[in-house]
N, C-alpha and C positions, 0 to 999 in steps of 0.2 A: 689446587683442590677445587676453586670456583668453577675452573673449566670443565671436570667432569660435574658437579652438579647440573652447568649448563646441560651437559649433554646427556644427563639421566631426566635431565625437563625436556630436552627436545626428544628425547627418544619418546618419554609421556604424553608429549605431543602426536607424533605420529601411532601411536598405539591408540588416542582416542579422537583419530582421527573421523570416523565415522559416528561421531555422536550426535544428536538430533536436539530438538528444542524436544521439548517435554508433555505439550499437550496434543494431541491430534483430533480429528473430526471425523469418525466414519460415516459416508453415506452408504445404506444397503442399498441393492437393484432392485427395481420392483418385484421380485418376488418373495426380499426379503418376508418375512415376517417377525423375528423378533431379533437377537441380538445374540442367540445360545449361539449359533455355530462360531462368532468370535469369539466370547470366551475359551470355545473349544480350542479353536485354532490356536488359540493366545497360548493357553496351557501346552499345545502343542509343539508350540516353539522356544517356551521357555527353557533354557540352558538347564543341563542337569547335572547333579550332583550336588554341590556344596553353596554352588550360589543362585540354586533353585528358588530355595524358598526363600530367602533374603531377598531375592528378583521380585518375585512372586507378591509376599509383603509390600512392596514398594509400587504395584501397579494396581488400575484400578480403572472400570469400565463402567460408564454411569450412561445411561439410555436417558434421553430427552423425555421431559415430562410430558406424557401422554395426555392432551387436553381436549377434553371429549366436544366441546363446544368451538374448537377451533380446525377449519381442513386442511393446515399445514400439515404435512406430512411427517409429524415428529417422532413418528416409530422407527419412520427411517434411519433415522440419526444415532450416533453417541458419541461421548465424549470420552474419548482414552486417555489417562492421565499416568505420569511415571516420575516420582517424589526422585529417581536419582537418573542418570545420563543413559539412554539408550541408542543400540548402535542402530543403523540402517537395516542391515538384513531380519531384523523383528517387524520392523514397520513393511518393509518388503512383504514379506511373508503374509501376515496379515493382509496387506491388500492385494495379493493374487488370490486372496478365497473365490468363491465363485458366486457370492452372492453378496462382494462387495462392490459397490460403483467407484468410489475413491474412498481416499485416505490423505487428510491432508494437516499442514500444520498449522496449530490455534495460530492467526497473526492479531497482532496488536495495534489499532488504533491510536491517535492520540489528537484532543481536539487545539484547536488554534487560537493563538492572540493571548494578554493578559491587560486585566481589568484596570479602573481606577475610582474618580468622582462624582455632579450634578447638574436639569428644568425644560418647560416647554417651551419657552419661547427663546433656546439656544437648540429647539431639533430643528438644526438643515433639514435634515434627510428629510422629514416628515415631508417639509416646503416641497422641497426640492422633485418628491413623488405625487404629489398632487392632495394628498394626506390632506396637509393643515386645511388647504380651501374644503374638505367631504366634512371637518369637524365645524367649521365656522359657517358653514351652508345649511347644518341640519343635517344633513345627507347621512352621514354615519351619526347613531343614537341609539337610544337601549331598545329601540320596539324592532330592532332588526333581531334575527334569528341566530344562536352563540351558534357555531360550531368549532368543533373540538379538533384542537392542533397539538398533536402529538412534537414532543421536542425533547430527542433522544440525545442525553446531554451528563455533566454531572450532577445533574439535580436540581433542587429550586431550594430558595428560601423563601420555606414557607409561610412564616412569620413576617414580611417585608409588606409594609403597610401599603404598597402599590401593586401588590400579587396576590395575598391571602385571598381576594374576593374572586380570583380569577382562575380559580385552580378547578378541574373538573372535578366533580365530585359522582360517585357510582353509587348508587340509593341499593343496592345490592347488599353495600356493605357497611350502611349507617343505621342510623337507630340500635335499637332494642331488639335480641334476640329472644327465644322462647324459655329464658331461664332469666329476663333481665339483662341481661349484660348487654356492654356495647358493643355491637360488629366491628367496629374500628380497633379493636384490641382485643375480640375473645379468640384470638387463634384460630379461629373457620374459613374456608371457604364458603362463606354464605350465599354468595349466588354461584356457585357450582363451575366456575369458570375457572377455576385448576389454580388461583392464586388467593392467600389466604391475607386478609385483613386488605386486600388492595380498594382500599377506599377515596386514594384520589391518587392513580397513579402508581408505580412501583421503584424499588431497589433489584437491578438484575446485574448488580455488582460482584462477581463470584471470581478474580481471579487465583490463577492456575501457580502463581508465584507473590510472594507475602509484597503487599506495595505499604502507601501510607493510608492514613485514616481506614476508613470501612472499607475493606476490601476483597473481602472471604464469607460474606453470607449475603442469598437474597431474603427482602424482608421491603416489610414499607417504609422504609424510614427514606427518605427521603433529601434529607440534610445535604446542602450544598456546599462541599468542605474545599471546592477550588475557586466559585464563584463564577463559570464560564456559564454553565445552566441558567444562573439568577440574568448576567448581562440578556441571553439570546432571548429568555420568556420575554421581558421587558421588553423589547425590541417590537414583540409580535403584539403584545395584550397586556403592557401594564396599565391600571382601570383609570381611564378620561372619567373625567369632570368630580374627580374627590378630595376638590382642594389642595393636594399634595403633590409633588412628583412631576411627574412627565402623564403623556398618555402614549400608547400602545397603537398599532395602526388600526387594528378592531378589536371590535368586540366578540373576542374569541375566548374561549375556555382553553386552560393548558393543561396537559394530560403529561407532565412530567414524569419520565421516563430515564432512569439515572441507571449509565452503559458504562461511565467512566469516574475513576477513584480520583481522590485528593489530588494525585500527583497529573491529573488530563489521560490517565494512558483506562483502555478499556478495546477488550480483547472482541474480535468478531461474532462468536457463542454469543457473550453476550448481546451484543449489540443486535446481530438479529433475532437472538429472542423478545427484546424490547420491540423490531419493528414487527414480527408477527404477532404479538400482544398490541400494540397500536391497531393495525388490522383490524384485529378480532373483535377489539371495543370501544370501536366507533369513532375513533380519529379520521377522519376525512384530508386530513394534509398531515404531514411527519416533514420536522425540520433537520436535518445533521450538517451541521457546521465540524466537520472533522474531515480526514480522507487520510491517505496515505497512496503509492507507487503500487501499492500490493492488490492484487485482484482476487478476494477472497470469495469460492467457491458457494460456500455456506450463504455466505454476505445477498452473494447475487441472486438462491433460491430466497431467500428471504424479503426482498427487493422484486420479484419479481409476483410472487404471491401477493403483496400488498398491494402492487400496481394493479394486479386479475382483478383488486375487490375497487377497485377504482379510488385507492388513494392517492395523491397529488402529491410525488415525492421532491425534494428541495435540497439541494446540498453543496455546500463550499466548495468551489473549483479547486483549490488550493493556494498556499503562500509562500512557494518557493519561487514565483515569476517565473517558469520555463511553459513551454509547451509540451513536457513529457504528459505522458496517462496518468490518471489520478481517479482513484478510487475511493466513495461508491459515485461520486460525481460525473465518472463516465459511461455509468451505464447507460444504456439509454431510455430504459424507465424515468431517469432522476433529471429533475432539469438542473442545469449549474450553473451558478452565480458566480460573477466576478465582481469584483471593487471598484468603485471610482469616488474620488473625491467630491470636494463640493464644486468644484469647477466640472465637473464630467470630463474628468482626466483618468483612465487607468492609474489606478495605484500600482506603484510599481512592483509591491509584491504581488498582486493578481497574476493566477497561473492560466494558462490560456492554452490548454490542447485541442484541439477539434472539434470536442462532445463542449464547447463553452455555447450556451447558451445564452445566457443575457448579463448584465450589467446593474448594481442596485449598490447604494450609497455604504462606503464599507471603510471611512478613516472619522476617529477623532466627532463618533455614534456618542449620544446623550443617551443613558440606560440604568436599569436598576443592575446593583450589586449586593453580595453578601453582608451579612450584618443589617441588611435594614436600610444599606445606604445610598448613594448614586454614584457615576461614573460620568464622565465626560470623553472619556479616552479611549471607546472601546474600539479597536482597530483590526480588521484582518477580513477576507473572504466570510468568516465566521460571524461575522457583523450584516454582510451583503445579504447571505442567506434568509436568516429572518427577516427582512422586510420583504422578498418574493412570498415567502412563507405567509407572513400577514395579510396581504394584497390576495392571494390565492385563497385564504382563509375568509377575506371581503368578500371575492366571487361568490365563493362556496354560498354567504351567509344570504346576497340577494337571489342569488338558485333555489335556495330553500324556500323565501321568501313568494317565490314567485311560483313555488309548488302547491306552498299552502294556500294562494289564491288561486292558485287555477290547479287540482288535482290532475288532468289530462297534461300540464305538461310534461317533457322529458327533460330533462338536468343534465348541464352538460358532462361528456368524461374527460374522464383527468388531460387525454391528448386532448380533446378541446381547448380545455381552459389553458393549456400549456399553447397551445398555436394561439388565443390570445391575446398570450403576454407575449409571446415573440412576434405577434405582428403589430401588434400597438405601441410597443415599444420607441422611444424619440431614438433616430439614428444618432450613433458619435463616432468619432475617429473618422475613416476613409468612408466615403458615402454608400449606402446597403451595410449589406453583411461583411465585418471583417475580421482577422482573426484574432485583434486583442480585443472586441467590444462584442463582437457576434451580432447579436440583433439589435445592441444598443441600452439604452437604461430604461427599467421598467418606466411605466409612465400608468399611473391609477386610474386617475379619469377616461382616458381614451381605453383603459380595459373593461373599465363600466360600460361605456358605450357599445363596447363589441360582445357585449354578453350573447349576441341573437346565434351564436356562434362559429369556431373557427377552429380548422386542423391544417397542420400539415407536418406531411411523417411521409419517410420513406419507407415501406413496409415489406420489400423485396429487394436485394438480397439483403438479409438481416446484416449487424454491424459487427465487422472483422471475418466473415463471411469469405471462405476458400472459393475461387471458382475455375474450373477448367476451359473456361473461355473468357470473349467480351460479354461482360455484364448486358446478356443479348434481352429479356425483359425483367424490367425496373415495374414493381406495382409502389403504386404512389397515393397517395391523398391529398390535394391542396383544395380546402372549404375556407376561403374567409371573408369577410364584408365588405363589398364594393371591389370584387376582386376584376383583374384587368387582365391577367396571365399568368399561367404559370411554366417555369422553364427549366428543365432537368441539363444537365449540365455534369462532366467529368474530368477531373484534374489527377494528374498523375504527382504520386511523394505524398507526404504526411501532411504537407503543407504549399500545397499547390501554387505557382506562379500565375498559372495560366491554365483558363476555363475554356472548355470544347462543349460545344451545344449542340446537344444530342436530340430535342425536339422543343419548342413553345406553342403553349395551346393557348388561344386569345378568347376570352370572353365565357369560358367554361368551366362549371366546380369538379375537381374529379374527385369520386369516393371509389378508391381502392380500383382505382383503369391503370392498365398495360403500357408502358410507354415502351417503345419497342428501339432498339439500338440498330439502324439501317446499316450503319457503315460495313461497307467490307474488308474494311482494313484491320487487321489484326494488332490487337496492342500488345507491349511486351508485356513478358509477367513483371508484378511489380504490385505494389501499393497505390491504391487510387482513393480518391475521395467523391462523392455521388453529392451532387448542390442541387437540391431544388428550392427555385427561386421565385416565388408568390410574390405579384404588385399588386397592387389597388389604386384606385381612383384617390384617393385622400394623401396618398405619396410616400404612407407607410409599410415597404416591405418586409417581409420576411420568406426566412430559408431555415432551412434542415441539411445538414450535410451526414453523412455516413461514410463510414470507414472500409472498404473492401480489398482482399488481395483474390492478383490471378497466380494462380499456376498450373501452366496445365500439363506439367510435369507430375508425376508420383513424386511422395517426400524424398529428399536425397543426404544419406548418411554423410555427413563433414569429415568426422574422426568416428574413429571407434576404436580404443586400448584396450588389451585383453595383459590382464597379471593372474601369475597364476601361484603367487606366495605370499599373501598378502597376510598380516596375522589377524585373527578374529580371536580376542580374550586370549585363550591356550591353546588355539589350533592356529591351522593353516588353513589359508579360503583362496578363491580366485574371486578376481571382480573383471568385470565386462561395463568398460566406460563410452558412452556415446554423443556425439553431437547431433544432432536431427538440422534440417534449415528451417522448419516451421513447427511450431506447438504440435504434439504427436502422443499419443498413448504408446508407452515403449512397453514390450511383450518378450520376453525369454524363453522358450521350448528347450524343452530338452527330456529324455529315454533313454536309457539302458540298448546300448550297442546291440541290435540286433531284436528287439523290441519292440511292438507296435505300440503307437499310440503317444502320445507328447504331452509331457504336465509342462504349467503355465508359471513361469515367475512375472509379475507384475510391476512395473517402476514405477514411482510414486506422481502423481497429479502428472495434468497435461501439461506437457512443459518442452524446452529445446535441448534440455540435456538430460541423461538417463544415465542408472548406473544398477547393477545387478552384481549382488552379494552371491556366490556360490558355493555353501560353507555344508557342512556335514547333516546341516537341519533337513535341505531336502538332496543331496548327493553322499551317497554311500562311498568312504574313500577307498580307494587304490579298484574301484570297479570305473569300466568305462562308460562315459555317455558321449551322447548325438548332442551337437547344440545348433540351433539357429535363432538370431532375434528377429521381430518383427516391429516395425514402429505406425502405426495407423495416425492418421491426418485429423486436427479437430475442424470437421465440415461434415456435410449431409452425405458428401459422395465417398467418403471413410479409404479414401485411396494409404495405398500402404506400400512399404518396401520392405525386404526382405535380406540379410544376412546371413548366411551358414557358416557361422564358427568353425565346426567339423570341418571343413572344406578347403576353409584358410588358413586353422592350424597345419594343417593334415595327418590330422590322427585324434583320435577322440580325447576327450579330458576325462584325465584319470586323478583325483583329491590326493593331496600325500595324504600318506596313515602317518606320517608325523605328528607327536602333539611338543607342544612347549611346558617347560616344568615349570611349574609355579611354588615352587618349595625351594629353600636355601636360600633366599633373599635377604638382606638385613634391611629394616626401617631405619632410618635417618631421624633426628630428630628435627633437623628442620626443616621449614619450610616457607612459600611463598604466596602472598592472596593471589585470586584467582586474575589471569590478567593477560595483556599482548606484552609478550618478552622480545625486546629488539635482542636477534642474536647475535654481542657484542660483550667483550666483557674487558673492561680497563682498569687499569692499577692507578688510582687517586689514592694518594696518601701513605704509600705501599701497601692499599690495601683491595682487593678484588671487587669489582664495585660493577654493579646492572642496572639497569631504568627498564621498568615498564609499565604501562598502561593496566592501572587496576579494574577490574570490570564493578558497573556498581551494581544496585539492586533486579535489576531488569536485563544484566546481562549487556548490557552495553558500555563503550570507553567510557572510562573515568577518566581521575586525574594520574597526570605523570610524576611519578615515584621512581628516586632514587635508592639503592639498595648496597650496602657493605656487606662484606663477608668475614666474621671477626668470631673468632672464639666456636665456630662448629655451628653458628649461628646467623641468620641474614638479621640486616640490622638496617632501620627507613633511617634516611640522615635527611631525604628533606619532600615538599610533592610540591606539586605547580598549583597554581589558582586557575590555569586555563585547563580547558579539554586537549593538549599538545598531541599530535602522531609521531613516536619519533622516526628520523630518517638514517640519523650517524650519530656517531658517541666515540672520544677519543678523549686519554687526559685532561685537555684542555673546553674543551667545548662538545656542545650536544645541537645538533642540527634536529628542527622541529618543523612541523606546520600543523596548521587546522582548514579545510576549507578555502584553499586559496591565499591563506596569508601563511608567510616561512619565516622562521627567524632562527638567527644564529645563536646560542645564551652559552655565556660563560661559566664555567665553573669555580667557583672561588672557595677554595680546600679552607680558609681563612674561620672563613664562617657560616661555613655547611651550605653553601645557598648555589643550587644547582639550576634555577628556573626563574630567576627573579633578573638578570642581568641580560639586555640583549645587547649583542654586539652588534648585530645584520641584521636586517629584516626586509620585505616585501611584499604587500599587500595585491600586489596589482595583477592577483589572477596565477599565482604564480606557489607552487606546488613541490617542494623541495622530493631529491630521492636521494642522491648520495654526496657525501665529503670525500676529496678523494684527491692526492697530489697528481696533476696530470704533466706537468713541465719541467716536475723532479727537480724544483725548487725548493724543495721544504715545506711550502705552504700549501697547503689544501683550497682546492676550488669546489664551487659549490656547483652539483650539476641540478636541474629543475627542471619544470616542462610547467605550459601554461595550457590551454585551451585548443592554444595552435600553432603551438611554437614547441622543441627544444630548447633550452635553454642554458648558458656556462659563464658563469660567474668567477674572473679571476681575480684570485687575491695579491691585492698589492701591498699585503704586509700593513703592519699596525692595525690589522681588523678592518680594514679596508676592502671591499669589495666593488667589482663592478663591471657590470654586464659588459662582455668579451665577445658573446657568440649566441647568434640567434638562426636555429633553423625551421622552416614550416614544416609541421608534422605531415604527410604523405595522407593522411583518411581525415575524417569527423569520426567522433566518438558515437557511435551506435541512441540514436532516437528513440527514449521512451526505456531505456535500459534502467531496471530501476536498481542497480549496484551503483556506488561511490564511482565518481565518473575514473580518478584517479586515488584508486583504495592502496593495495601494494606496491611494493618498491618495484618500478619498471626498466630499472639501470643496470649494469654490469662493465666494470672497465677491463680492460686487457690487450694484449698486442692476438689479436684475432685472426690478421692476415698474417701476420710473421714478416711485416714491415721493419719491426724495429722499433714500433712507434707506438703508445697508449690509443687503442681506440675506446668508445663509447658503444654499447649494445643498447639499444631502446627495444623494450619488445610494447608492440602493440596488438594487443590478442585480440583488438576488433574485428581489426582488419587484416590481422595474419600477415603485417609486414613488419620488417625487424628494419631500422635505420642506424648504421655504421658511420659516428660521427669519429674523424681523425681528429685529439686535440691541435696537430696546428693548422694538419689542411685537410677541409671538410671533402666529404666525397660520400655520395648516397649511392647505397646496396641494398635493393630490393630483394627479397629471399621470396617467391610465391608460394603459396602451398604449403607453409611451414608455418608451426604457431609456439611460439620459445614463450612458457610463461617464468616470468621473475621476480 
């Protein structure tokens, strides 16, 4: 009986196989005007009949608050929300209107590091930045000028005897109103600036799925219910010389800005609504200690508007230690921090992609925490951040300083004070610029020094930037103090071995000059990196690198699958599946045989793979149409390639008028939480028994859950402590891993305990996929992969294991990919050739090679061309 259950779950499965995350983002085109023609459209696509208006109920289109005192463009915007699971081809639809730009999905931040205890003269860092000698010199003291540092975060605690005095406060919205009441609680927008009672600060905590603590209304409250907010304020501005505490690196005001709930997670919506409010009043630097893999569309127009008003953005490289992309940290508006210890060692979670800009003291940070109290422990990129944050804040405050004394001066801009800090910077690791330290660790005082100031920015071709040839002119900028030369410079890969010097100009400032590419040597297409490399006389260099690809090919279609019976609810649809080789707007056409003229299906965000829904909403069935796709390039020169469906079918697509019944069904009474079902199912106990991964609040792994099948009923007999993936499940044992480490666990029918017992394990990098007898011994081998290896673990009986066979994988796993390097099972055993013999199938969908391991004698089969996913 279990096994049909399984397979009315898998079939559930593949039936909601096209379901989407829940929240979306429309941007209108510029000529939008308001937000009517989506609702229309919305209505338009909504399924009809019975579960119209149940759809219908469940969805919900809220247009961005229109804030008259702010020029973000927030007409443009809305926020689509759908309380139950929506397939693809709605979200499709919707973004081929004609006067949508995208459509994308709300992603979710989450910030870094957790808190702990307490004083001043246990802050290294302060020392270590040059800080303590600007406090004990006089230099930093209250007659300098506060400026307001935005710090988009979980909040502050307001109440903490080392921050209360240091909170911005908006005279907008204090005192007495015209009835008595106080602005700080009568419910107004008193100063007309589109947020009500925001009297130091706001709550733009609204998520789209229920989390912990406050997490579905904005409001002022403020309240810091994870403590991540309270550690970074402290970092920047907890108040020197009040007897208590610590002190802060200045004398800055915080303008606490709360993006993220109790639990650290805090969706992009919000977040860049917090940074366009920072913006708009009067934060001069914005701190975000958070990021993620994800390059969030919204994220960047918001990011990019702050940067226009010249605020000095700051943000946590990341803390997984790799050099993948890490977002908002690699914009290139944002400068990004890395970690190092009190030795000026890279910590070794400090993440290090190309966009790393500098270095700032980030393990085992003395800081305030929630409740009122202190920390000692505060560790992570998240730590780093706020002291660039504070230091940029110092600049700010003698900028100001030196405005009010001399009204004729000009202040420097944010690229200024950002080439500053990266050229004053003390070098560490490999001498110049490298790429786990970048320009090296802030250094305070010699940024003081160089206030008279300093840029340097590549400003042509922008970063990730398409081009159809050599990068033939480079406009550049390099202004800094005592400068000696500057040298443009091009490396090929993400992470260059070896630098080609393309011109140095000795003894010259250039603002915004031509460096022209002489050679006539053609380079391949490929991935390059742009180094420009500023010295000075004082011995402190700095560089700027940029990111660029050539191609001076049109984009080129990998795959492209065409089904044409796919089910959608109670019909029949065809889908059109593509691969693109670079980031591409995917476009569908398609007419009425014999018809002029071509309507537009749209794929969702710019991206490398594309998929188009063909269902009854916009094709009339059993009539025929013309199809062709088009996928356009995201670059200036919008080169595109083309597809004619029609051509390679050969014969136009005609919808079946088939529908599927959805009546005579019977409901089951049981059922399962939501969750990853390994599909396997074993008799423990004589009784039909299933493990899988429950999902928790956020839609992500939980924990692993065993499951009986007793009485018409599933029934939990036991769950893991750990977050496990399972790989194999048989009577006796359950093959696991997380991240690298795999373990064998027994199952002991005795005493219900399916997760607590390990028999095997491996930590070292090593990635479990199948249990599987390969020598038709009885015993099962464990087959695994590591990083860079194949791997086959035979069993010598008594739970005994050990490593038999190791082969190097044939590619590297794709740079910067931000999917689980090793997510799905990638194995499959079988006699393949018709040897006689057990082979091994490894699919490697990076690289489109599939490796045929013989368990006794190894023999590699490269398949080209071919992509086997398993």
């Amino acid at each position: 009986m279990l096994h049909d259950v399984v397979k009315s779950l898998l079939f559930l499965v593949l039936g909601i196989q096209f379901c989407l995350p829940q929240t979306y983002i429309v941007k209108f085109n510029s000529e939008a005007k308001d937000s009517t023609d989506v609702y229309s459209r919305l209505a338009a696509v909504l399924p009809k009949g019975k579960l119209s208006t149940a759809l219908a109920s469940a969805v919900s289109i809220k247009p961005f608050q229109s804030i008259e005192k702010s020029n973000f463009p927030w007409a443009r915007y809305a926020v689509l929300r759908f309380t139950q699971s929506v397939d693809r081809q709605l979200i499709q639809s919707i973004s081929s209107s004609s006067v949508v730009e995208y459509v994308q999905p709300s992603f979710t931040y989450k910030v870094y590091s957790i808190p702990n205890d307490s004083a001043y003269s246990s802050q290294w860092n302060l020392q270590r930045i040059g800080i303590s000698k600007l406090y004990e010199t006089g230099f930093i003291n209250s007659s300098l000028p506060s400026v307001k540092v935005g710090v988009i975060d979980t909040g502050i605690d307001t109440d903490h005897p080392d921050l209360l005095n240091i909170l911005a406060s908006n005279t907008g919205e204090t005192g007495n109103d015209s009835f008595g009441n106080d602005r700080r609680s009568n419910g107004k927008d008193d100063d007309g600036n589109g947020f009500v009672d925001d009297w130091r600060g706001f709550d733009f905590v609204d998520l789209s799925a229920e989390d912990l603590g406050d997490w579905n209304e904005r409001d002022n409250d403020l309240n810091d219910e994870h403590g991540h907010g309270t550690n970074v304020a402290g970092i920047i501005a907890a108040q020197a010389n009040n007897g208590i505490g610590l002190a802060g690196i200045a004398p800055c005001t915080i303008l606490p800005l709360r993006a993220f709930g109790k639990s650290g997670n805090g969706s992009d919506i919000d977040i860049a609504s917090a940074i366009v409010y920072a913006a708009d009043n009067g934060a001069e630097v914005i701190n975000m200690s958070f990021g993620d893999v994800v390059r969030s569309p919204i994220l960047n127009d918001a990011i990019r508007y702050a940067y226009d008003n010249n605020v000095v953005l700051v943000a946590s490289s990341g803390n997984d230690g790799s050099d993948r992309a890490h977002y908002p940290s690699d914009f290139s508006e944002v400068i990004s921090v890395g970690s190092v210890n009190r030795f000026d060692s890279r910590s070794f979670f400090s993440s290090h992609s190309p966009a790393l800009d500098i270095m700032a003291p980030g393990e085992e940070i003395v800081t305030t925490t929630f409740t009122g109290s202190y920390t000692n422990s505060f560790s992570g990129t998240s730590a780093a951040a706020p002291h660039v944050s504070g230091i940029s804040g110092l600049l700010k405050s003698i900028e100001r300083k030196k405005k009010i004394d001399n009204p004729a001066y000009v202040p420097l801009s944010n690229e200024e004070l950002k080439g500053i800090l990266l050229n004053t910077a003390d070098d560490a690791g490999f001498p110049g610029w490298d790429e786990f330290y970048a320009a090296g660790v802030v250094n305070t005082t010699d940024a003081l020094q160089a206030v008279a100031g300093s840029s340097v920015i590549i400003h042509s071709p922008k970063q990730d930037e398409i081009l159809s040839e050599n990068f033939v002119n480079v406009v550049v900028t390099a202004a800094t103090p005592y400068q000696k030369s500057a040298s443009l410079y091009y490396g090929w890969g993400e992470d260059p071995s070896q630098w080609n010097l393309i011109s140095s100009i000795e003894n010259k400032i250039l603002i915004n000059d031509t460096i022209q590419f002489l050679d006539k040597m053609l380079l391949p297409d490929g991935v390059y990196v742009l180094r420009l490399l500023v010295k000075n006389s004082k011995g402190n260099d700095v560089e700027y690198r940029q990111r660029v690809i050539i191609q001076r090919q049109s984009p080129k279609i990998l795959t492209l699958r065409f089904r044409d019976s796919v089910i959608i609810g109670n019909e029949y649809a065809a889908l059109v599946e593509a691969q693109i080789d670079r980031n591409s707007r995917g476009n569908l056409y398609f007419r009425k045989t014999g018809q002029a003229g071509f309507h537009r299906l749209q794929s969702t965000g710019m991206q490398k793979n594309h998929s188009f829904i063909l269902s009854k909403n916009d094709f009339q069935p059993g009539v025929q149409y013309d199809l062709y796709c088009e996928f356009v390039e995201n670059s200036s020169l919008q080169r595109s390639t083309k597809f004619y469906l029609t051509d390679s079918l050969g014969s136009p697509l005609v919808l079946s008028t088939q529908t599927i019944p959805t009546t005579g069904f019977e409901k089951k009474s049981f059922s399962l939480p939501e969750g990853f079902l390994l599909n396997s199912v074993q008799s423990i106990g004589n009784k039909p028994t299933i493990i899988l991964n429950q999902y928790d609040q956020n839609g992500e792994f939980g924990v692993l859950k065993a499951f009986e099948f007793v009485n018409n009923a599933f029934s939990q007999k036991d769950s893991s402590n750990r977050i496990w993936i399972p790989r194999a499940f048989n009577e006796n044992t359950i093959l696991v891993q997380d991240r690298g480490v795999s373990q064998l666990l027994k199952i002991d029918t005795i005493t219900n305990r399916y997760f607590s017992q390990a028999l095997w394990g491996d930590s070292s990098d090593v990635w479990a996929s199948k249990l599987t007898d390969l020598d038709n011994d009885a015993l099962p081998e464990i087959i695994a992969r590591s990083s860079t290896h194949f791997l086959i673990y035979k069993n010598l009986g008594n739970n005994i294991y050990s490593l038999s066979t190791t082969v190097r994988k044939p590619s590297a796993s794709l740079r910067g990919d931000a999917r689980k390097q090793f997510g799905p099972r990638r194995s499959v055993v079988g006699d393949f050739t018709k040897s006689g013999r057990k082979e091994i199938l490894f699919a490697e969908v990076i690289s489109l090679l599939q490796e045929i391991l013989t368990a006794t004698e190894l023999q590699t089969l490269r398949l080209q061309d071919i992509a086997i996913l398993i």
